[in-house]
C-alpha positions in Angstrom: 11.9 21.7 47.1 13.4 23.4 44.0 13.4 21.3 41.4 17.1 21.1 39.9 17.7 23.1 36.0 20.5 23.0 33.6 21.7 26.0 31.7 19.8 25.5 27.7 22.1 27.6 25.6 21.5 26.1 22.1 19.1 28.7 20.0 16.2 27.4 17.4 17.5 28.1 14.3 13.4 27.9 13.1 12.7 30.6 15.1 15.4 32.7 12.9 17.1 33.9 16.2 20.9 33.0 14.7 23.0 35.6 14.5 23.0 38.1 11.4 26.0 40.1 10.5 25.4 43.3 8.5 28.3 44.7 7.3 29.5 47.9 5.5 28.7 47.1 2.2 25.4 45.6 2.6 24.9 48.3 3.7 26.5 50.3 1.1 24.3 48.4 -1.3 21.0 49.2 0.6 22.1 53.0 -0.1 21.3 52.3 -3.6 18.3 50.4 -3.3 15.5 51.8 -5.8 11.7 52.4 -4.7 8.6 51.1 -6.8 4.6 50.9 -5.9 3.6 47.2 -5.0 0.5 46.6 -5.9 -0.4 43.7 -4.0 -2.8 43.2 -1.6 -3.4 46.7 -0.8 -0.7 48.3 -2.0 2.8 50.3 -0.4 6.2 51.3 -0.9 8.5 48.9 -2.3 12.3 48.5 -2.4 13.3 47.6 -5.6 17.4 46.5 -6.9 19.6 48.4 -9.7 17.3 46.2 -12.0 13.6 48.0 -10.5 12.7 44.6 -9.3 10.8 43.9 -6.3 14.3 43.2 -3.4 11.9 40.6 -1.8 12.9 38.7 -4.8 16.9 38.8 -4.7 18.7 35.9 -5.0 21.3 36.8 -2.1 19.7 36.2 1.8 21.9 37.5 3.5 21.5 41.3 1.6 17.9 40.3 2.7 18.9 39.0 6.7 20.6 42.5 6.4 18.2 44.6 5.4 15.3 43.2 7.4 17.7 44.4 10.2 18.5 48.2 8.9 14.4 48.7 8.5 14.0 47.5 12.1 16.9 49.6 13.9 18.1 52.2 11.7 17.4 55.2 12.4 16.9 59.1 11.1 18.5 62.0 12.6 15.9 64.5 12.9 16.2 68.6 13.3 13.5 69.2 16.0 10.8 67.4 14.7 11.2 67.8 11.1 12.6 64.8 8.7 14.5 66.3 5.1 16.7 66.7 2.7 17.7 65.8 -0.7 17.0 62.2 -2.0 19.0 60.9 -4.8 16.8 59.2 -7.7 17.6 56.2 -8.8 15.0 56.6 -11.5 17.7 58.9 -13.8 19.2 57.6 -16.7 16.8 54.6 -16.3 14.7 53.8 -19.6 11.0 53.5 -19.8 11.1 49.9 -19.1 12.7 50.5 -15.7 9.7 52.7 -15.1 7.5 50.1 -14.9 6.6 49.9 -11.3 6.1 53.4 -11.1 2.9 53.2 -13.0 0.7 51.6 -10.1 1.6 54.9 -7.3 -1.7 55.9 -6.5 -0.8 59.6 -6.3 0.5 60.6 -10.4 2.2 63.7 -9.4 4.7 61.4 -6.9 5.6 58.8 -10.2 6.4 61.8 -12.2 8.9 63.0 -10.1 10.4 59.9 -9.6 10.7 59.1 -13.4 12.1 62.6 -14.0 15.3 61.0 -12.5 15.9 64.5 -11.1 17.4 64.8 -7.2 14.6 65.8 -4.9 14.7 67.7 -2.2 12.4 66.6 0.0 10.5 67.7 3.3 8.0 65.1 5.5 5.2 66.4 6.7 3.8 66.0 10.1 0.7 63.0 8.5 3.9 61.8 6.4 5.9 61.3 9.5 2.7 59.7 11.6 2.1 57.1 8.8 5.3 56.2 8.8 5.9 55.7 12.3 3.1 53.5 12.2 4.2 51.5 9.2 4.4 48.2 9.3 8.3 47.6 8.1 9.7 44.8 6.6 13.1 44.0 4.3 11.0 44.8 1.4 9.5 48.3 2.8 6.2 48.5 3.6 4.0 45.7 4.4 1.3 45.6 1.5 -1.0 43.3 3.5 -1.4 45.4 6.3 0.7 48.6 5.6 -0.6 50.0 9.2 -1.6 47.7 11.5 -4.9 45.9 9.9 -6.1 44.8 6.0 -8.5 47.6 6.1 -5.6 50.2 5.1 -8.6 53.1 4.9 -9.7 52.9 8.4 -6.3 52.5 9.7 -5.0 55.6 7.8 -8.3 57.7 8.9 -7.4 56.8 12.5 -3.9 58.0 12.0 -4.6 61.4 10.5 -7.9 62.4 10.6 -9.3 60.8 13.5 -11.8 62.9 14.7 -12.9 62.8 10.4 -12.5 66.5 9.6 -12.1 65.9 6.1 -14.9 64.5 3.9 -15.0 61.3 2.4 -13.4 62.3 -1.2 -11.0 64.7 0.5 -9.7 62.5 2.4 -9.2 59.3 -0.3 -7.4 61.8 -2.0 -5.2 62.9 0.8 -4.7 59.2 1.6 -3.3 58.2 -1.8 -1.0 61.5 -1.8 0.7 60.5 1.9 0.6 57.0 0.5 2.5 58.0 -2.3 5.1 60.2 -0.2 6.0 58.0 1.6 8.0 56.2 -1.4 10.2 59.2 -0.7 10.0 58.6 2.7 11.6 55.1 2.4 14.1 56.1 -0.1 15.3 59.0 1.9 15.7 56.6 5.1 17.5 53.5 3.2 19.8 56.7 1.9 20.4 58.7 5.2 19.6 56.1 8.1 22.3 55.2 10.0 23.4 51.5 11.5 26.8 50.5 12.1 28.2 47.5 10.7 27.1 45.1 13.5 26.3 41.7 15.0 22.5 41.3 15.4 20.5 38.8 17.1 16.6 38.6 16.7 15.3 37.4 20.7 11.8 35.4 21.4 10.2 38.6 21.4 11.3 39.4 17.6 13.2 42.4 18.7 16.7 42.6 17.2 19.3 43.6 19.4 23.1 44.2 18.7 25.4 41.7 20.4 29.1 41.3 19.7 31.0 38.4 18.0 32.6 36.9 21.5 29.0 37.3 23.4 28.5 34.1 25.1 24.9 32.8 24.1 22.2 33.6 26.5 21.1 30.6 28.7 17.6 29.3 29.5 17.2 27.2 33.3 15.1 24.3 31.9 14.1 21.1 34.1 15.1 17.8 33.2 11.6 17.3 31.5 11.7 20.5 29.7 15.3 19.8 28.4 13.6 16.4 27.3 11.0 17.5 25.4 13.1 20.1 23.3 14.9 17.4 22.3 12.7 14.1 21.6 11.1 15.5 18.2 14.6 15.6 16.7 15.7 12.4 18.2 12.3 10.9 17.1 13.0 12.1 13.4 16.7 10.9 13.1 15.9 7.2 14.9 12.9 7.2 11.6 15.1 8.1 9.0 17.7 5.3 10.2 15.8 2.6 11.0 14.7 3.4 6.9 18.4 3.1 5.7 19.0 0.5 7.8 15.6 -1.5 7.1 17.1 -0.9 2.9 20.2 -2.2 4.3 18.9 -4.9 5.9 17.0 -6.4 2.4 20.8 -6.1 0.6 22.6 -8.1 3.4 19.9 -10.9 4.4 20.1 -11.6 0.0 23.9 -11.9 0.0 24.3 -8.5 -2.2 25.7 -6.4 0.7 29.0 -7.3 2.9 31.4 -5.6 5.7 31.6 -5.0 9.5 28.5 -2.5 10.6 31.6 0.0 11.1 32.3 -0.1 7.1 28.7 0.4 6.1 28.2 3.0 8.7 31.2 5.0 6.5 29.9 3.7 3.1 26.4 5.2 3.7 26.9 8.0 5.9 24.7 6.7 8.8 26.4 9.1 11.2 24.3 11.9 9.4 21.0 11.0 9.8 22.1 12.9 13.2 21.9 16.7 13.1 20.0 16.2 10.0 17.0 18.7 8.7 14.0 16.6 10.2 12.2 18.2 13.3 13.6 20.9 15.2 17.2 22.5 14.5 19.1 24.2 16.8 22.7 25.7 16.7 25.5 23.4 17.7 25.0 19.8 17.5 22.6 17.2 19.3 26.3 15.7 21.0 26.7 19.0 22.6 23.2 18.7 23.9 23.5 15.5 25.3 26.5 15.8 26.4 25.7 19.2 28.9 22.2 17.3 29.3 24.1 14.3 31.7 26.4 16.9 33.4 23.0 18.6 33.8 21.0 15.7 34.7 23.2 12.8 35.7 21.8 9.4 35.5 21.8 6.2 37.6 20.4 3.2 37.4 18.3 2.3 40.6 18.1 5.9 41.2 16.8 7.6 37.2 14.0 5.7 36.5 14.1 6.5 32.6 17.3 7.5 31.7 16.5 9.0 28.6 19.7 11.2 28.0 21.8 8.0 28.3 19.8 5.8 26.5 19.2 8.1 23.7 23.2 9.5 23.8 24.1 5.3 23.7 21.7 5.2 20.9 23.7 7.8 18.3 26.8 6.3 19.4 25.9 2.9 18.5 24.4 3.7 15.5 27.6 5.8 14.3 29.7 2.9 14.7 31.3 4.5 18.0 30.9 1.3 20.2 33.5 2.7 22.7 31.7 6.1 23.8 28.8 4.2 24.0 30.2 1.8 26.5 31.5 4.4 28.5 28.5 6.5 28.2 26.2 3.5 29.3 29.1 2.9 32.2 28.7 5.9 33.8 25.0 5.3 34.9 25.7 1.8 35.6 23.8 0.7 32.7 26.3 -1.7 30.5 26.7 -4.3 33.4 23.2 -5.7 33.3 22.2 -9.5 34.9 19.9 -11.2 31.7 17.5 -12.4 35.0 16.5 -8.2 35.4 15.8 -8.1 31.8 11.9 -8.1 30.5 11.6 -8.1 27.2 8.1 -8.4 26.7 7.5 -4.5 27.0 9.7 -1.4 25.8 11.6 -0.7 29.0 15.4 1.4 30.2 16.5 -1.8 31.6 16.0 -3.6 28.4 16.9 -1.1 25.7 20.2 -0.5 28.1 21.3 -4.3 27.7 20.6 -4.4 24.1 22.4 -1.3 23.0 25.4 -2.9 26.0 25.4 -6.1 23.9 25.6 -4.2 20.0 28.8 -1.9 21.9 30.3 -5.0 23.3 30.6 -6.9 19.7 31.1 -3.8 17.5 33.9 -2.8 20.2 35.5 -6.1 20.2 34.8 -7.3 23.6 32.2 -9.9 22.2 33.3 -12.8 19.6 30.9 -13.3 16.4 30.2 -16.6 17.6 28.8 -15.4 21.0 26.9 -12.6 19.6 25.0 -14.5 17.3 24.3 -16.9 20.0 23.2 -14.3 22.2 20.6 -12.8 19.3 19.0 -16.5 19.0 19.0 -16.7 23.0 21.2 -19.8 23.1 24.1 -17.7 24.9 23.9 -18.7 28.5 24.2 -15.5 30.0 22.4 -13.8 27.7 19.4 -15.7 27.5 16.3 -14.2 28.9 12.8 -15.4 29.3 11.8 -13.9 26.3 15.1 -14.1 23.9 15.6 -11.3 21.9 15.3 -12.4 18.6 11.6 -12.5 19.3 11.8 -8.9 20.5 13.3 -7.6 17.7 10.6 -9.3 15.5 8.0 -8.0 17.7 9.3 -4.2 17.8 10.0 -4.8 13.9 6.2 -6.5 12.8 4.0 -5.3 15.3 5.6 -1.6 16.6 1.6 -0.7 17.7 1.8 -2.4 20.8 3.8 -0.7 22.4 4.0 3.1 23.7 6.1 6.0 22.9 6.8 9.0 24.8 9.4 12.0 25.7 10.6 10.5 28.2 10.2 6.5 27.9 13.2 5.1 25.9 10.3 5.1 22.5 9.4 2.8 20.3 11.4 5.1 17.0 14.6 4.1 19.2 13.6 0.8 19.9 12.9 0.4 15.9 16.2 1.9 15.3 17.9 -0.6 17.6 16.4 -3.7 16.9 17.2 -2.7 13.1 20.9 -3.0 14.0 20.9 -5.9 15.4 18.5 -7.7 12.9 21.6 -6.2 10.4 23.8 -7.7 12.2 21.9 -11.0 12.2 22.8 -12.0 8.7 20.1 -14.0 7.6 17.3 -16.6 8.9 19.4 -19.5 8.3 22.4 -19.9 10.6 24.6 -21.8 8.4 24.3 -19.2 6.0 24.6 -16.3 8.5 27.5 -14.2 6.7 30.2 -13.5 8.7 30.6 -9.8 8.8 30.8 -8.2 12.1 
């Protein structure tokens, strides 16, 4: 039996696989990108801005997102199997300061020119045109950690040129820090004559960038229910932590008498609707709505028939917590999950059934359908048909006091929500004393 997949089309935004525009005049600005000798690590060809600092350090990232593209997919025109032509220095009419980074290029004769500010006409040689093919790029030029493949630049260079070691020792440390040097010219003539069109790029799994255009639908990825899951616990598991904070701050104000309104009011006041999509865990593009949403069309859920309902419990979850007592209804509705009898409901454990009629009763008062009176007699489990064998005022002092004994996991409606819930409803509680409950939702 194959085992049923929805369509994933959200991409990780960690995994810098967004889309990058370059456009025509970043990539007029890369044209008249400088070159300097970086000497960390082991040393390499540098791009430097109009101010002969290091580009790495600019303050604009997306001059950087566009660059790191050009070095990756631009490319040379070649005339048979020769690379030339004349470079433009950006070293004349600079002063001696602007020389500075010059002064490190292992091979004199290659800072000289440079600093001369004179145009250069410039052929590569065949070594030139190996080491360079081999280089490991990057926005900034050439990787000074590992400019060809490994830290140990000398073997990797001897294996590129002289592999079968022709040359002696001294012979060839010279000839090393010459094509070294050259191939300062080498970057400068390709950030001068390589050619990219302004484009739309996206950077795959596999770290290759390829062009896409703007109307490109995002590719998809056939996940199981349990893959689609996991991808998206850690997030939910970091925004349920950083309410059930707020709320627990909340919670102190209101239970003193320094903090009044309906849960709807402080849910505006204090922004709890964006402790969802926030920065914590894992970000992807769109929003965590989108996911859920395309997750239950995906994935529906019943009760008798989804024996952890994750998507809906988790989907009710946001919505209850963003004051939105109406989509969570509905949401908890369609899997047959906001009509629940209090005799199914344990309490003593973490479980679907009983996380489903506690988030039903919070979207039942917030939404109106529940009066103050019965709500609060429902928390203290003196309401009739809400009263359960274990009421749930001791549950939410349980999950609050002593989280540790129960379990959490992707797919188990989790202790982080649980906190998160009970938090809401021990806000809406209003204090220990009922007489002096305050009367706000």
């Amino acid at each position: 039996m194959v085992e049923q997949t929805g369509l994933w089309t959200w991409r990780n935004l960690e995994e810098e696989s967004s889309l990058t525009e370059v456009t025509a005049e970043q990539i007029a600005r890369i044209r008249e990108l400088a070159v300097i000798w970086e000497t960390a690590e082991s040393g390499a060809a540098a791009l430097a801005d109009d101010g002969f600092f290091e580009i790495d350090d600019t303050s604009d990232p997306q001059l950087l997102a566009a660059l790191e593209v050009f070095m990756a997919t631009a490319t040379l025109d070649k005339s048979g199997d020769t690379i030339g032509g004349l470079i433009r220095n950006p070293y004349a009419g600079a002063t001696q300061e602007d020389r500075y980074g010059l002064e490190s290029t292992p091979a004199p004769e290659i800072a000289q020119l440079l600093a001369s500010g004179e145009d250069i006409a410039w052929q590569a040689e065949a070594d030139e045109i190996i080491l360079w093919e081999n280089a490991s790029l990057r926005a900034g030029g050439i990787d000074p950690k590992r400019p060809f493949g490994t830290g140990n630049v000398s073997r990797d260079v001897r294996a590129l040129i002289d592999p079968d070691k022709q040359l002696s020792n001294a012979a060839f440390a010279k000839r090393r820090k010459w094509l070294e040097s050259r191939l300062m010219l080498y970057l400068l003539f390709f950030v001068q004559n390589a050619q990219l069109e302004p484009s739309l790029w996206r950077r795959g799994t596999d770290w290759q960038w390829r062009q896409v255009s703007a109307d490109e639908p995002p590719p998809g990825e056939a996940l199981t229910r349990v893959e689609w899951a996991d991808r998206m616990y850690l997030q939910n598991y970091y925004e349920n932590r950083d309410y059930t904070e707020t709320l627990h701050a909340l919670i102190h104000l209101a239970w003193n008498n320094r903090l009044s309104g309906s849960y709807a009011q402080l849910a505006e006041q204090f922004s709890l609707a964006t402790h969802f999509d926030g920065p914590g865990g894992t970000r992807y593009e769109g929003t965590v709505e989108e996911r859920f949403q395309a997750a239950l069309a995906a994935f529906p859920e019943r009760r008798g028939e989804t024996p952890r309902p994750w998507f809906t419990l988790s989907y009710t979850r946001i919505l209850n917590a963003q004051a939105r007592f109406d989509d969570a209804r509905r949401v908890l509705e369609a899997a047959d999950l906001f009509t629940i009898p209090a005799e199914e409901v344990d309490l003593a454990t973490i479980n679907p059934i009983a996380i489903a009629w506690a988030e039903g009763l919070i979207a039942r008062h917030g939404s109106g359908m529940m009066s103050e009176d019965e709500f609060q007699s429902a928390l203290s489990g003196m309401h009739s048909a809400w009263r359960t064998p274990l009421d749930l005022w001791h549950f939410i002092w349980n999950v609050r006091h002593d989280p540790d004994q129960y379990e959490e996991g992707a797919e188990s409606p989790g202790v982080g929500h649980a906190r998160a819930m009970v938090a809401q409803l021990e806000l809406a509680r209003g204090g220990y004393d009922p007489d002096q409950k305050l009367k706000r939702f």
